[in-house]
C-alpha positions in Angstrom: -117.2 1.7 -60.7 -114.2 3.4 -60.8 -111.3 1.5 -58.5 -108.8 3.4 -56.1 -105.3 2.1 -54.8 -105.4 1.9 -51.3 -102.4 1.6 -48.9 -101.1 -1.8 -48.9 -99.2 -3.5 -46.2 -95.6 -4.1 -47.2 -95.7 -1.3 -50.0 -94.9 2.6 -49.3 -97.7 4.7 -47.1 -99.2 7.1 -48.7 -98.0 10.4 -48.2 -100.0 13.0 -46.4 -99.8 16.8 -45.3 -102.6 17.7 -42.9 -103.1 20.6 -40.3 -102.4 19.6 -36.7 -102.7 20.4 -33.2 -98.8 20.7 -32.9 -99.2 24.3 -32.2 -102.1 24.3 -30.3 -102.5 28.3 -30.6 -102.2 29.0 -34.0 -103.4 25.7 -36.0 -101.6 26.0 -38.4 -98.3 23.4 -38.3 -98.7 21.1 -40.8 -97.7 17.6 -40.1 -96.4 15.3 -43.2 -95.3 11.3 -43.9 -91.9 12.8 -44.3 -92.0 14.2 -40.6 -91.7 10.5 -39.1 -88.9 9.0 -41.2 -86.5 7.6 -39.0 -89.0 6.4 -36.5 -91.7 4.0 -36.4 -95.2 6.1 -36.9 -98.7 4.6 -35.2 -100.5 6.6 -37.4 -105.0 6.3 -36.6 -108.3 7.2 -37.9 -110.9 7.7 -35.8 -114.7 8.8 -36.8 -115.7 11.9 -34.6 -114.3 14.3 -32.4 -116.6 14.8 -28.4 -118.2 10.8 -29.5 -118.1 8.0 -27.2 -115.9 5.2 -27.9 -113.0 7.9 -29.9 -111.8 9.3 -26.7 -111.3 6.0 -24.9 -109.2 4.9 -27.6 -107.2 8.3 -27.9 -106.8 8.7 -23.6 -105.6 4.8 -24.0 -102.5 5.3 -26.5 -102.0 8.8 -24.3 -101.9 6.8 -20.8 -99.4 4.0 -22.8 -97.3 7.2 -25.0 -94.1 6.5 -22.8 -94.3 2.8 -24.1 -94.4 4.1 -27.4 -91.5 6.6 -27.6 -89.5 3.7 -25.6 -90.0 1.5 -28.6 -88.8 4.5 -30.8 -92.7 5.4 -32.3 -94.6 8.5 -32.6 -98.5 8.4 -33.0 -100.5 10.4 -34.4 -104.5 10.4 -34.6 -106.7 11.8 -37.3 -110.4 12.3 -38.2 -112.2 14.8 -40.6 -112.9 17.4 -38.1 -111.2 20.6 -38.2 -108.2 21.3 -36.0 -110.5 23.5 -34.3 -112.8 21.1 -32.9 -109.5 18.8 -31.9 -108.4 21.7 -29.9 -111.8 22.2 -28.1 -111.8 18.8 -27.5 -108.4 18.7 -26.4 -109.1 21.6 -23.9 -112.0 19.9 -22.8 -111.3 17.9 -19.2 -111.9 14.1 -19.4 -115.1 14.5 -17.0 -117.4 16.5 -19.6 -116.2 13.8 -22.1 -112.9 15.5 -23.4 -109.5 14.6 -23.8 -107.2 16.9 -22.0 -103.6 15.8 -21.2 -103.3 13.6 -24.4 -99.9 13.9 -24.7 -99.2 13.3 -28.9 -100.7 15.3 -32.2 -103.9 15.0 -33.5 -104.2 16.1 -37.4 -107.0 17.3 -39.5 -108.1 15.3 -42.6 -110.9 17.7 -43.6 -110.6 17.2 -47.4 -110.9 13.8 -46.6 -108.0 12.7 -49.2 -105.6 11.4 -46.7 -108.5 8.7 -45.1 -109.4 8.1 -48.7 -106.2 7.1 -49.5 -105.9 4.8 -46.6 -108.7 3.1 -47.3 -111.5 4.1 -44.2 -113.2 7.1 -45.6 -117.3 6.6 -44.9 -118.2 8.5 -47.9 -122.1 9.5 -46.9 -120.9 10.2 -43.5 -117.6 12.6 -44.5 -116.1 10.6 -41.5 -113.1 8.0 -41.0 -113.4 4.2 -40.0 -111.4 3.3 -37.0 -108.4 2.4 -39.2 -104.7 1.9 -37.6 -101.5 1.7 -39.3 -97.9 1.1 -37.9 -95.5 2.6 -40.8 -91.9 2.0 -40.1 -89.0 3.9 -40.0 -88.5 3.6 -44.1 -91.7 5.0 -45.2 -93.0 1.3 -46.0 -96.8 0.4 -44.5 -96.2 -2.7 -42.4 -99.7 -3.3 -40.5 -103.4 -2.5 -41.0 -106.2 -3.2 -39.0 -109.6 -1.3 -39.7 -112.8 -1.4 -37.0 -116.2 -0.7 -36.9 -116.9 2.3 -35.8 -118.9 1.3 -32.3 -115.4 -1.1 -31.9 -112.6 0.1 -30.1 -109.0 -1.0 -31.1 -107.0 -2.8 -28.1 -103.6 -0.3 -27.4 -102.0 -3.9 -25.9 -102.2 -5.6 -29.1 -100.8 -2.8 -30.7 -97.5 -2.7 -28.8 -97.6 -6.7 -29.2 -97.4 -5.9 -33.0 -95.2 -3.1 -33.1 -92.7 -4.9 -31.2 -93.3 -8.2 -33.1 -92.7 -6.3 -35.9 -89.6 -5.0 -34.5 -88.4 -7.9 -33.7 -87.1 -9.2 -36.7 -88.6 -12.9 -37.1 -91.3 -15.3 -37.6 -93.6 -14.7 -34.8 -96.5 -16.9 -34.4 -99.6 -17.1 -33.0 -100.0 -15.0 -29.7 -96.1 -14.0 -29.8 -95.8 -12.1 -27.0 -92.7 -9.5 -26.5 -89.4 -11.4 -24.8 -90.1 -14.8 -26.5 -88.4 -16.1 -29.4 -89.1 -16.0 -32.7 -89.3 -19.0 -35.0 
C-alpha cells in the first residue's frame, strides 16, 4: 500500500490551482493557495453538484458570507464537477434545487489532485468527502473536520472556530466568541 501525505493541521496547506466560477462567463479564472494570503481562507469539499444536502450547506455559508468577510475570511467551495455544472447549478433558482445568489467562488477539482491532497477524495466514486478546512492568513492549515457524505457541517460552529482561532488563546470546551480565553 503505497502511503500519501495528507494536509496536516498546524503544517502548510497544500497548494492548489483549480478552475473557478470567478468569471462566471468564460470559466476560465483560475483560483490558487496563493490567491488568499493575507486573509483567513474557509476552504470546502463537497461531494456533488444539484444533490441534496451540498446546497444546504453551500446557501448556509452564502446567507452567513457578511460574517465571514467581517472576520477578514474568504471561502471557497469545491467538488469534482466541472465548472460547468457549478455554473448551471449556480444559475439554477433555489426552488428547482439550485443555488442562485451564492455570493463566493466555487472551484473545479476535476483531476481530483487537490481533494487527494487534502485528504477526502472517494476514489470509486471520483467524488469529494464533505471536508472543511480554515487556512490562515500564513498559508499554515489550522483546522480540519471531514463528514460523511449524507452529514452536513454546522456554518455556526464554523465561525465559533474561526474566531476561536482568531483569538489568540486557550479556548476550552464550548468557547464561545466574547468570552475569555484561559
Amino acid at each position: 500500500m503505497e502511503l500519501f501525505e495528507y494536509a496536516k493541521v498546524g503544517e502548510p496547506a497544500p497548494y492548489f490551482e483549480m478552475l473557478s466560477t470567478k468569471n462566471m462567463e468564460t470559466l476560465d479564472e483560475v483560483v490558487t493557495l496563493e490567491d488568499y494570503k493575507g486573509q483567513w481562507l474557509v476552504l470546502f469539499f463537497y461531494p456533488y453538484d444539484f444533490s441534496f444536502v451540498c446546497p444546504t450547506e453551500i446557501l448556509a455559508l452564502s446567507e452567513r458570507y457578511e460574517d465571514f468577510l467581517a472576520l477578514n475570511t474568504e471561502i471557497l467551495g469545491v467538488s469534482t464537477d466541472s465548472t460547468y455544472s457549478h455554473r448551471a447549478w449556480l444559475k439554477t433558482p433555489v426552488e428547482e434545487n439550485g443555488i442562485e445568489g451564492t455570493k463566493y467562488v466555487l472551484a473545479s477539482d476535476n483531476n481530483h489532485a487537490v481533494s487527494e491532497a487534502y485528504g477526502v477524495l472517494v476514489e470509486e466514486e471520483g467524488a469529494a468527502l464533505r471536508g472543511l478546512f480554515i487556512i490562515d492568513p500564513e498559508g499554515v492549515l489550522q483546522y480540519s473536520v471531514v463528514h460523511n457524505m449524507d452529514v452536513g457541517r454546522s456554518v455556526d460552529e464554523t465561525l465559533r472556530v474561526l474566531e476561536a482561532l482568531q483569538a489568540g488563546g486557550l479556548c476550552g470546551a464550548n468557547w464561545s466568541p466574547g468570552e475569555d480565553t484561559l
